[in-house]
C-alpha positions as CSV (number, residue, x, y, z in Angstrom):
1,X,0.0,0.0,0.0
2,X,3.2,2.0,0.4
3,X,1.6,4.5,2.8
4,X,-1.1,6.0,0.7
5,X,-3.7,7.3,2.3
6,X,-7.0,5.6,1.4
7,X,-9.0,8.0,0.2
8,X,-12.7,7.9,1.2
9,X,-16.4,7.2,-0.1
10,X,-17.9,10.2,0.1
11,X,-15.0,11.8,-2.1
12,X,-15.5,12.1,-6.2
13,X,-15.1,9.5,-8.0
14,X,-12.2,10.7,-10.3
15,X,-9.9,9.5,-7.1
16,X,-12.0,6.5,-4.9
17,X,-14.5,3.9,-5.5
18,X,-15.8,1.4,-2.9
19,X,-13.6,-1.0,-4.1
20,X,-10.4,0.2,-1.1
21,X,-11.5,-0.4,1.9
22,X,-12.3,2.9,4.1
23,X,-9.4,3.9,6.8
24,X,-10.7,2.2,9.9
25,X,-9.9,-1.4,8.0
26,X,-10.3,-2.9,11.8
27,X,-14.5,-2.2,11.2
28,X,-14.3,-3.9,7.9
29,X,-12.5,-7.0,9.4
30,X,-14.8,-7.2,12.4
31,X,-17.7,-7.1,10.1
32,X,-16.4,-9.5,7.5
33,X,-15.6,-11.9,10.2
34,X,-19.6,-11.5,11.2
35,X,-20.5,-12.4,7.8
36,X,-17.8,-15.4,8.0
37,X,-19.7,-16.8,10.9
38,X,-22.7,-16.6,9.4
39,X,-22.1,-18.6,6.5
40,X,-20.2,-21.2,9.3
41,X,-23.3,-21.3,10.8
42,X,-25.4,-22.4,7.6
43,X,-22.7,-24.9,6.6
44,X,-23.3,-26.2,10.0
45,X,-27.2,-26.5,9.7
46,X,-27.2,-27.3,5.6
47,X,-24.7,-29.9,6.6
48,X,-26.3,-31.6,9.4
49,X,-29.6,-31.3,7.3
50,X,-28.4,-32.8,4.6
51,X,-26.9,-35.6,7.1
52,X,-30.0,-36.7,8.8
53,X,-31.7,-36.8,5.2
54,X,-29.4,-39.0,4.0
55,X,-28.9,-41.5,7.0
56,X,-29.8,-44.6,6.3
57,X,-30.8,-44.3,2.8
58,X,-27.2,-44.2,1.3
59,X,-23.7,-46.3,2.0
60,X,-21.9,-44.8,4.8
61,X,-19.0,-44.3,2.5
62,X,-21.0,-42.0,0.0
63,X,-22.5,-39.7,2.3
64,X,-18.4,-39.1,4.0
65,X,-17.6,-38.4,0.5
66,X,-20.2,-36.3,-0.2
67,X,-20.0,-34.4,3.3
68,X,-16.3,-34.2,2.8
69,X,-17.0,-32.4,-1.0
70,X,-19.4,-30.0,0.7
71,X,-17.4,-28.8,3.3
72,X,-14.6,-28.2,1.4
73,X,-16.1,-26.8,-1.2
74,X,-16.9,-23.9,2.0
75,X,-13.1,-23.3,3.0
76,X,-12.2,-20.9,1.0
77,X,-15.5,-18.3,1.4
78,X,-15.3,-18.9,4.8
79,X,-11.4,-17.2,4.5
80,X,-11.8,-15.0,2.4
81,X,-14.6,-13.3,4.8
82,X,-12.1,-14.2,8.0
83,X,-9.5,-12.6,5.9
84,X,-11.1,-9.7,5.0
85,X,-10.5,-10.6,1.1
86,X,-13.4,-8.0,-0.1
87,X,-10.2,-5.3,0.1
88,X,-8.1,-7.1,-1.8
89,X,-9.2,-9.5,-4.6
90,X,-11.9,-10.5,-6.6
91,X,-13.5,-13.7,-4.5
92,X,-13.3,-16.0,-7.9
93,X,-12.0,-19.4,-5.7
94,X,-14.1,-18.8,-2.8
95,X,-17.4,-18.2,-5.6
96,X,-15.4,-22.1,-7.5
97,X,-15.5,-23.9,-4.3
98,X,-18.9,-23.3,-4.0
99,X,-20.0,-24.2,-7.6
100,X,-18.3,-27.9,-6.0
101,X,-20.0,-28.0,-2.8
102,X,-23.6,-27.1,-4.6
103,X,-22.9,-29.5,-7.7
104,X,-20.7,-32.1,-6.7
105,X,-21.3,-32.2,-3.0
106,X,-25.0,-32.0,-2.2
107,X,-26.2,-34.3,-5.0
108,X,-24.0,-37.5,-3.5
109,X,-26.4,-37.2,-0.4
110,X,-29.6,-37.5,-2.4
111,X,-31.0,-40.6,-2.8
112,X,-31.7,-40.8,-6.4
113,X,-28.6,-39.4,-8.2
114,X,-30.2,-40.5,-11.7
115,X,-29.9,-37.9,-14.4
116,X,-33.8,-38.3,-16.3
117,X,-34.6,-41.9,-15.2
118,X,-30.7,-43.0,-15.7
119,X,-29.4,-46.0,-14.0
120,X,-27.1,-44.8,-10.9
121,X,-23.4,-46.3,-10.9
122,X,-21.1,-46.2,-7.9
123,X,-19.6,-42.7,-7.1
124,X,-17.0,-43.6,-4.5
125,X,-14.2,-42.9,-6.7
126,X,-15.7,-39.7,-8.4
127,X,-16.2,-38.3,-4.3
128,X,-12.7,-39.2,-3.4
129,X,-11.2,-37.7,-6.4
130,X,-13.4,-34.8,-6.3
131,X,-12.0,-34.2,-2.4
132,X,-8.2,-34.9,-4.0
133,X,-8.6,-32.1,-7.0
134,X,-10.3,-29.4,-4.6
135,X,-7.1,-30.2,-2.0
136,X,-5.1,-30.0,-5.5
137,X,-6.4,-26.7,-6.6
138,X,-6.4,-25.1,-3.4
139,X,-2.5,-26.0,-2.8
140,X,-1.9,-24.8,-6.3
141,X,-3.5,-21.5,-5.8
142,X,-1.7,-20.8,-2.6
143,X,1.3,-21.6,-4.1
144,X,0.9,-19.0,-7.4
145,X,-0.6,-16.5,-5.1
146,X,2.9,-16.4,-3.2
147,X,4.5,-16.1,-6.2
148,X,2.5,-13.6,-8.6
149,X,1.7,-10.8,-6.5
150,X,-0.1,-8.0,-8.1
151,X,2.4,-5.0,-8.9
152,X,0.0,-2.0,-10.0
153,X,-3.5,-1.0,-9.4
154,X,-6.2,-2.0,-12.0
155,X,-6.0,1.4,-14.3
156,X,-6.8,1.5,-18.0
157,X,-7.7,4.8,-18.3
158,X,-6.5,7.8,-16.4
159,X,-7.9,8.5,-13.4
160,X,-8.5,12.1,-13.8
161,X,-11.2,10.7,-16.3
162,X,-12.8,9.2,-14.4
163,X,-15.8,11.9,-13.1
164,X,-19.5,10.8,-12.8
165,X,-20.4,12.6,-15.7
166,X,-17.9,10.5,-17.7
167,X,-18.6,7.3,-16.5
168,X,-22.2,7.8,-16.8
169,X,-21.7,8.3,-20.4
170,X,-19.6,5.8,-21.1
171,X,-21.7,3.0,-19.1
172,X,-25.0,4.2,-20.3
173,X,-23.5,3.6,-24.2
174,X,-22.6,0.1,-23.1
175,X,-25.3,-0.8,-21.7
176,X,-26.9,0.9,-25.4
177,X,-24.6,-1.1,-27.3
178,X,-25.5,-4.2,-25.6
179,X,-29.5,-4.1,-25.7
180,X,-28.9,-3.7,-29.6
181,X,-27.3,-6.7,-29.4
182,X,-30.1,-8.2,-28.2
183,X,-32.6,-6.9,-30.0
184,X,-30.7,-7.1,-33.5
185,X,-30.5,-10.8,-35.0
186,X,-27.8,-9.7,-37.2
187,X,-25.2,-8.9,-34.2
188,X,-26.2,-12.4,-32.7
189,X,-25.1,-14.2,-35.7
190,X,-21.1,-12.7,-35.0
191,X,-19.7,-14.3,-32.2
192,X,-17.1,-11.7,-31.2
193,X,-18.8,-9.0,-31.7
194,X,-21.6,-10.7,-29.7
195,X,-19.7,-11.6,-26.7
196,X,-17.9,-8.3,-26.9
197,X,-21.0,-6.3,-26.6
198,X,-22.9,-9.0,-24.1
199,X,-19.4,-8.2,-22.1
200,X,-20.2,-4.2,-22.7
201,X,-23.4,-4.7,-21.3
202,X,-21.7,-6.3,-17.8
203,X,-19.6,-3.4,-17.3
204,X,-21.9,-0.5,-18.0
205,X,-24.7,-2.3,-15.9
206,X,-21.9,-2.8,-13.1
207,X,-20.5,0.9,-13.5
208,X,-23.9,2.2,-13.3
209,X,-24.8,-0.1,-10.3
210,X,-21.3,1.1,-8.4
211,X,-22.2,5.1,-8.5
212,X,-25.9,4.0,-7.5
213,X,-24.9,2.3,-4.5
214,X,-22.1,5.4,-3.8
215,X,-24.7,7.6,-3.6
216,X,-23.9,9.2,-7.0
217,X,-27.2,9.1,-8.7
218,X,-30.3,11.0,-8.8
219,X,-33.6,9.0,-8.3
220,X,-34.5,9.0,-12.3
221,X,-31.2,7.2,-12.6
222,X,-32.1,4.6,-10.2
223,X,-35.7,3.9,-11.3
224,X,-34.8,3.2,-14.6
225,X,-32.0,1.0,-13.6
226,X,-33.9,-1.3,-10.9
227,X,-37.3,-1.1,-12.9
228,X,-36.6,-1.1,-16.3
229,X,-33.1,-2.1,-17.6
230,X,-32.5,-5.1,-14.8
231,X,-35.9,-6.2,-15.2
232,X,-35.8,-6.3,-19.1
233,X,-32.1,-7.6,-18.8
234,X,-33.4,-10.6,-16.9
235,X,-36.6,-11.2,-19.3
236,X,-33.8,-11.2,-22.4
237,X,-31.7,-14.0,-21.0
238,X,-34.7,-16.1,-19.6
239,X,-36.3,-16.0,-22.6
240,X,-33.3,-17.7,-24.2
241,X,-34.0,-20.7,-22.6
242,X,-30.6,-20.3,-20.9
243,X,-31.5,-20.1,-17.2
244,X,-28.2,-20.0,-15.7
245,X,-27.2,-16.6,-17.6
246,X,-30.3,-15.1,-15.2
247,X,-29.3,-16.0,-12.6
248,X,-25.6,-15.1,-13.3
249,X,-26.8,-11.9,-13.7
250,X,-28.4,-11.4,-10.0
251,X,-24.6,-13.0,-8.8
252,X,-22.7,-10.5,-11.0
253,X,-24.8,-7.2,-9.5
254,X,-24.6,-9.5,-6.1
255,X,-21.0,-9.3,-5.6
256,X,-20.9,-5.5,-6.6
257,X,-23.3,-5.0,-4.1
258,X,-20.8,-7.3,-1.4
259,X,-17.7,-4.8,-2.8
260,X,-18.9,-2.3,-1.9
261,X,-21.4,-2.5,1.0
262,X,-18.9,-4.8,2.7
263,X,-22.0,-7.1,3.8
264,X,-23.6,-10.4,2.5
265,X,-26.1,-9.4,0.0
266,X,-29.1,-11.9,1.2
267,X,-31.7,-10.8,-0.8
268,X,-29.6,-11.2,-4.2
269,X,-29.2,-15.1,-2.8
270,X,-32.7,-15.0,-1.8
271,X,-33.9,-14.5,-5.8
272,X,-31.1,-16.3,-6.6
273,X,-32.5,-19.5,-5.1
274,X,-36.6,-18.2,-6.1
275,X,-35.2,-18.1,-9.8
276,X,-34.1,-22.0,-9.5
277,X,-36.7,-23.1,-7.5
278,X,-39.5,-21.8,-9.3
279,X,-38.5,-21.6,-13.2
280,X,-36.0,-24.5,-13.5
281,X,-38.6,-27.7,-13.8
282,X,-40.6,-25.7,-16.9
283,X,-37.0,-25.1,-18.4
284,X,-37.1,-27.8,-20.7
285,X,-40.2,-27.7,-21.6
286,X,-39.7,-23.9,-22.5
287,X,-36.8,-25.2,-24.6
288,X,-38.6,-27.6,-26.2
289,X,-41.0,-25.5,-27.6
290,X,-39.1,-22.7,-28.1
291,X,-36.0,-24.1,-29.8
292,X,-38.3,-26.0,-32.8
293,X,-37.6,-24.9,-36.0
294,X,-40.9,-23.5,-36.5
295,X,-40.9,-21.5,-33.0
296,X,-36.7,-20.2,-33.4
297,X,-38.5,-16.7,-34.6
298,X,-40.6,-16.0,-31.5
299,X,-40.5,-12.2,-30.0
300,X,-38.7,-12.7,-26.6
301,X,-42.0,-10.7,-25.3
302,X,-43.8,-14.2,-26.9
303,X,-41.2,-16.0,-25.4
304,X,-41.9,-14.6,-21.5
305,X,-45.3,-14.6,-21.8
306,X,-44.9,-18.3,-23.0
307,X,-42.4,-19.3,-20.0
308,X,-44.9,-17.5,-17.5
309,X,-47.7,-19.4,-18.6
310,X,-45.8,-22.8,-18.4
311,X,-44.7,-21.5,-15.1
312,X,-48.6,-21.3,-14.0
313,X,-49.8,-24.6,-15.8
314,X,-46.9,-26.6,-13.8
315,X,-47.6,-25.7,-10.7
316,X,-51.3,-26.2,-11.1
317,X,-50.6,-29.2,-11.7
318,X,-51.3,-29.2,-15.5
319,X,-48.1,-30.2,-16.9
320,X,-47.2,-32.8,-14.2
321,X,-45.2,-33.0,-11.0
322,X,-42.3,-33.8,-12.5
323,X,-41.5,-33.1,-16.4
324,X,-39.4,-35.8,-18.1
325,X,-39.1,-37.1,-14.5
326,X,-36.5,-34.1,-13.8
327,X,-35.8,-32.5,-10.8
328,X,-33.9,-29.9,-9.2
329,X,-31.1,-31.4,-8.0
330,X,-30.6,-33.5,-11.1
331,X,-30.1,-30.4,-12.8
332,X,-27.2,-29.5,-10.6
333,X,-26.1,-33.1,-9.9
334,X,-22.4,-33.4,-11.7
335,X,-21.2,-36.1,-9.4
336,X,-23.7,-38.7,-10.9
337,X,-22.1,-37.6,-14.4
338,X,-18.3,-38.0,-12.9
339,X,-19.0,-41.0,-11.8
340,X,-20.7,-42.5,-15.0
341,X,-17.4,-41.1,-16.8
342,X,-15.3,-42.8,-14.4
343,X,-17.5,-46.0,-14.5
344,X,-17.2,-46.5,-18.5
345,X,-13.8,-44.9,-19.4
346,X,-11.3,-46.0,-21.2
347,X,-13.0,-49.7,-20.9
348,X,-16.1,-48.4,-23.1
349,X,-15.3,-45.0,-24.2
350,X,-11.8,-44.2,-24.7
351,X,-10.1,-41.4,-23.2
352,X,-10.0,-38.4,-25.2
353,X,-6.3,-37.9,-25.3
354,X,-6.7,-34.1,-25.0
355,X,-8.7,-33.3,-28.0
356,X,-11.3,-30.9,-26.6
357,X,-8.5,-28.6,-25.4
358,X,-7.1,-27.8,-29.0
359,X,-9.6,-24.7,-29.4
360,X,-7.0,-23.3,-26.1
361,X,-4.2,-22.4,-28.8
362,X,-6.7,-20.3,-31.1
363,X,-9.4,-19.6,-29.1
364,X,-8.1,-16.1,-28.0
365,X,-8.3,-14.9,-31.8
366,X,-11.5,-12.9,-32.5
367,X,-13.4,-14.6,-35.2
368,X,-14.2,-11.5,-37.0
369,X,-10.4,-12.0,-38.0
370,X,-10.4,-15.3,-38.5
371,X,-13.6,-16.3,-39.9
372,X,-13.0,-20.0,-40.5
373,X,-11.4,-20.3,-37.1
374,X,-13.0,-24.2,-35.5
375,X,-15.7,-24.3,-33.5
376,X,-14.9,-25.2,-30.1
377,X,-15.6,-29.1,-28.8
378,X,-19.6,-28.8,-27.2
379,X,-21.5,-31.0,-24.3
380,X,-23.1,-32.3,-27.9
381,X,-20.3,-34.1,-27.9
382,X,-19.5,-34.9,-25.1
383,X,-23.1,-36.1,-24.2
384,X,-23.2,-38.3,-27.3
385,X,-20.1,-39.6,-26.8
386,X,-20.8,-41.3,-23.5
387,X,-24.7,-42.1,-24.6
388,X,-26.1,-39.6,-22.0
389,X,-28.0,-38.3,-24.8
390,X,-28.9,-40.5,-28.1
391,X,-26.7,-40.5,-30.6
392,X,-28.3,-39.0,-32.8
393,X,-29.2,-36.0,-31.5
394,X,-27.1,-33.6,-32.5
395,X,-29.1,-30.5,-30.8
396,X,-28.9,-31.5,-27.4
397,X,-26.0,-30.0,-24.8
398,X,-24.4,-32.3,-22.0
399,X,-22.8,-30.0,-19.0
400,X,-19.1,-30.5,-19.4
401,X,-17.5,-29.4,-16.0
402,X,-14.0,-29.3,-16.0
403,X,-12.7,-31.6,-13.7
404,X,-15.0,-34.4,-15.7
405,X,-13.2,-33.0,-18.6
406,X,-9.9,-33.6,-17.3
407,X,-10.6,-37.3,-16.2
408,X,-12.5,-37.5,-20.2
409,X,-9.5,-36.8,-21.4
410,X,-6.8,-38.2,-19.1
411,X,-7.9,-40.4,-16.5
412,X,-6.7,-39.7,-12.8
413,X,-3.5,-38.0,-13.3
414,X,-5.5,-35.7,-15.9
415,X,-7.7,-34.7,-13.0
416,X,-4.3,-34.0,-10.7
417,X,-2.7,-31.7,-13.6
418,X,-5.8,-30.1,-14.6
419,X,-7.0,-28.8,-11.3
420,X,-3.3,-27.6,-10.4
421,X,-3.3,-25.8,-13.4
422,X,-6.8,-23.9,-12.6
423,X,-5.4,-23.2,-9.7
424,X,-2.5,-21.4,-10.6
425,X,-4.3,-19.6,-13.3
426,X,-6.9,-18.4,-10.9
427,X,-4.2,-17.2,-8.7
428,X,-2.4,-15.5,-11.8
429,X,-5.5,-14.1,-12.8
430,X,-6.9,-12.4,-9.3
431,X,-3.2,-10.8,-9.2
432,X,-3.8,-9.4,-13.1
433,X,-7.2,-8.0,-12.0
434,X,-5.9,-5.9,-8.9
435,X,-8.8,-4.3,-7.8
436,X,-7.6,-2.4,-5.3
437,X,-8.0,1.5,-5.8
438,X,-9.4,0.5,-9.1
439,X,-11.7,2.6,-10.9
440,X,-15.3,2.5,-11.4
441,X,-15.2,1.1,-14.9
442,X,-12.0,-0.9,-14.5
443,X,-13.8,-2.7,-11.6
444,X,-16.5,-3.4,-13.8
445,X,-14.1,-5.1,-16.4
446,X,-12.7,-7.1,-13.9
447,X,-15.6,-8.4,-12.3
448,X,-17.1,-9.3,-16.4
449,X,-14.2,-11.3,-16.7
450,X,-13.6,-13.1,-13.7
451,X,-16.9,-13.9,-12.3
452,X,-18.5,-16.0,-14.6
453,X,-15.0,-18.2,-14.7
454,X,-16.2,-19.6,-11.1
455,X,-19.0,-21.4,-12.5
456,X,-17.1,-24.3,-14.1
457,X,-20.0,-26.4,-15.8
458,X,-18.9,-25.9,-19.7
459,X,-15.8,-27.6,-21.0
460,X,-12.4,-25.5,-20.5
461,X,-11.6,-24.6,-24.3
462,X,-15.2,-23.3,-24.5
463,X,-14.9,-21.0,-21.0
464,X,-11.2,-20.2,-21.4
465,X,-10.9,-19.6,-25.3
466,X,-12.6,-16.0,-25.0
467,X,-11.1,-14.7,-22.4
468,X,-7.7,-13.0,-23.2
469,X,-9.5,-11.8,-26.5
470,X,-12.4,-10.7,-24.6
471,X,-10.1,-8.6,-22.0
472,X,-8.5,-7.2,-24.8
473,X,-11.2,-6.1,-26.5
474,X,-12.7,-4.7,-23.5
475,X,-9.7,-2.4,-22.8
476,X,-9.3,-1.3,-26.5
477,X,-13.3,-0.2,-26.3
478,X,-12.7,1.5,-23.0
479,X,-9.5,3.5,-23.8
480,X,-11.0,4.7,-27.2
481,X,-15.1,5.7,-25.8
482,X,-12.8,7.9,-23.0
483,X,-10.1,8.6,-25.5
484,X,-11.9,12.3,-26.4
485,X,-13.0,12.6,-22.9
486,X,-11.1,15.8,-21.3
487,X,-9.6,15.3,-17.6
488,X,-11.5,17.0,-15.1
489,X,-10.4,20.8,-13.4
């Protein structure tokens, strides 16, 4: 910190943001270790509930594993708020170690860990070498953090720049650019230009969200951000049939709201868990009306009012208690998957031999430059590949989280390498993105790249190809929107 005086909230935003910690770091601590014993105190109950559920319905040995998984999936949240890590880094591992406790851990003490009727196969080897890779990642980011320590404060445009005039201009035109995005088919159909504008969107809704929660906002501001553009924002992505990128959106305005307030945002978890609860068991049958051929056109006003009343006919009871016998937890449930993987490779499916991480090496160039550039490996694939889907439906995507991948493609020691690696490359990548005394809109980049990263589900080549060219990109649009901006008397 080299003696600098932290400089405080209520001062303009060309010299603070939220994002340092005020000077009386002591109050931060002692409230960031409240919060830590909080969440204790729900692992403690979720754990012991989860426990008594299971007793006596499932081998000993699977509910350890499982118990083991969800725990540790816990350890690093639980330092980062003892640690007071909301003044120093973006909480990417502690955000990944939950993704395993609420995917890989939970589901291994449910009874029926069948994915849509599936026969269940023995997951004592996909728990323990869950437990091993989580052990394996931690060390590995421990170890990198040590050794790649950020040397300069996140700044990619100078700071003098950075009045609330300025920023609301430039975040307003993100957000601009990215709603014409979703409301022109012809900017869907290029796939860097659409993930650099989706990208846009993330960082002017998260600079705009910043100066509202500093106080920097009139009231007209406010409304239209919490009652028109979040609202319509969460309509767009739900009526893609894509649930997860809702609810990714309530995380990503979630832990800007943490950042800055210093305190567990509760009711962002709250309609976190009201957006699963409710909307995910008329998903797929959304999809499958939606995604025909015939239905591909639909307005995405026809295409909420269609999920709404789906949403109202299930629960009614007119589409069925369960559709396709799917539930809740099967959606989440990757440790059944890992262990079907485990259970039929190399004797029945061979092992991949590192094929689905060839898109790595080219997927940082934009496509716009290289048109012809291949298409990254899918869960199509993947799905196929181990019959978890028929073979001969080539429409159909299979979750592909990464540690399955790593198995997929090299067995055990695959799983050993792979996690060390993500590891160190989380470590790497929390020291890049040094958000402390970062601006308002550099925050914003950092939390558009590095959040989404935690939730591991897709296969690597897919999650990691786009981001170096989508952090480039992102800097290149935000140094030339300020470029003819004039620094501030």
């Amino acid at each position: 910190m080299s003696g600098a005086r932290p400089v405080r909230v209520g001062e303009r935003l060309g010299q603070s943001l939220a994002i340092q910690c005020p000077a009386n770091r002591r109050a931060i601590l002692r409230r960031s270790r409240a919060n830590a014993k909080v969440v204790i105190a729900i692992l403690i109950a979720s754990a012991t509930y989860l426990l008594v559920a299971a007793y006596g319905k499932l081998p000993p040995a699977q509910i350890a594993g499982g118990l083991g998984i969800y725990v540790i999936g816990f350890i690093p949240a639980i330092l980062y708020l003892w640690n007071g890590g909301v003044c120093k880094y973006l909480p990417i591992l502690p955000l990944h170690g939950l993704f395993y406790s609420l995917t890989f851990g939970a589901p291994a003490l449910v009874a029926d860990l069948g994915w849509w009727g599936s026969v269940a196969v023995d997951t004592g080897a996909a728990l323990a070498l869950t437990i091993v890779g989580l052990l394996v990642l931690y060390a590995a980011y421990a170890v990198t953090a040590n050794l790649v320590r950020p040397k300069h404060t996140l700044r990619y445009i100078p700071k003098e720049k950075h009045s609330r005039q300025k920023i609301r201009s430039v975040a307003w035109g993100f957000i601009t650019a990215y709603l014409l995005y979703e409301f022109i088919p012809a900017l869907q159909n290029m796939p860097t230009i659409s993930l650099l504008l989706q990208n846009l969107g993330l960082v002017g809704m998260g600079a705009v969200y910043l100066q509202i929660l500093l106080g920097k906002t009139g009231d007209y501001e406010k409304i239209l951000f919490y009652y028109v553009l979040i609202p319509l924002v969460l309509v767009l992505r739900g009526a893609s049939g894509a649930l997860a990128q809702m609810l990714l959106i309530v995380l990503f305005l979630g832990l800007i709201y943490w950042q800055v307030r210093k305190s567990i945002p509760w009711h962002y978890i709250a309609v976190l868990a009201l957006i699963f609860i409710v909307l995910n068991p008329v998903k797929n049958e959304f999809r499958a009306i939606t995604w025909q051929s015939n239905n591909v056109n639909m307005s995405f006003v026809d295409k909420a009012v269609l999920f709404g009343h789906l949403t109202v006919d299930y629960y009614s009871g007119e589409l069925g208690s369960q559709l396709y016998g799917y539930t809740r937890m099967d959606r989440i449930n990757h440790i059944g998957t890992f262990a079907h993987v485990i259970a039929t490779t190399p004797d029945v499916v061979p092992y991949w031999g590192g094929e689905t991480y060839k898109y790595l090496f080219v997927g940082w160039i934009p496509r716009v430059l290289w048109p012809g550039k291949p298409i990254a490996p899918t869960g199509n694939d993947f799905g196929r590949r181990y019959l978890l889907i028929p073979p001969d439906d080539f429409g159909t995507t299979y979750n592909l989280p990464w540690i399955i991948e790593f198995y997929a493609n090299f067995g055990t020691w695959g799983v050993m390498v792979g996690m060390a690696l993500v590891g160190a490359f989380f470590a790497w990548l929390v020291a890049m993105l040094n958000i402390q005394r970062a601006g308002v809109l550099e925050y914003s980049v950092a939390l558009a790249i590095g959040y989404g990263l935690f939730y591991a589900e897709s296969n690597l080549a897919l999650m990691l190809g786009g981001v170096l060219s989508t952090w480039v990109a992102l800097v290149a649009v935000l140094r030339i929107s300020t470029m003819n901006l004039r620094p501030s008397s």
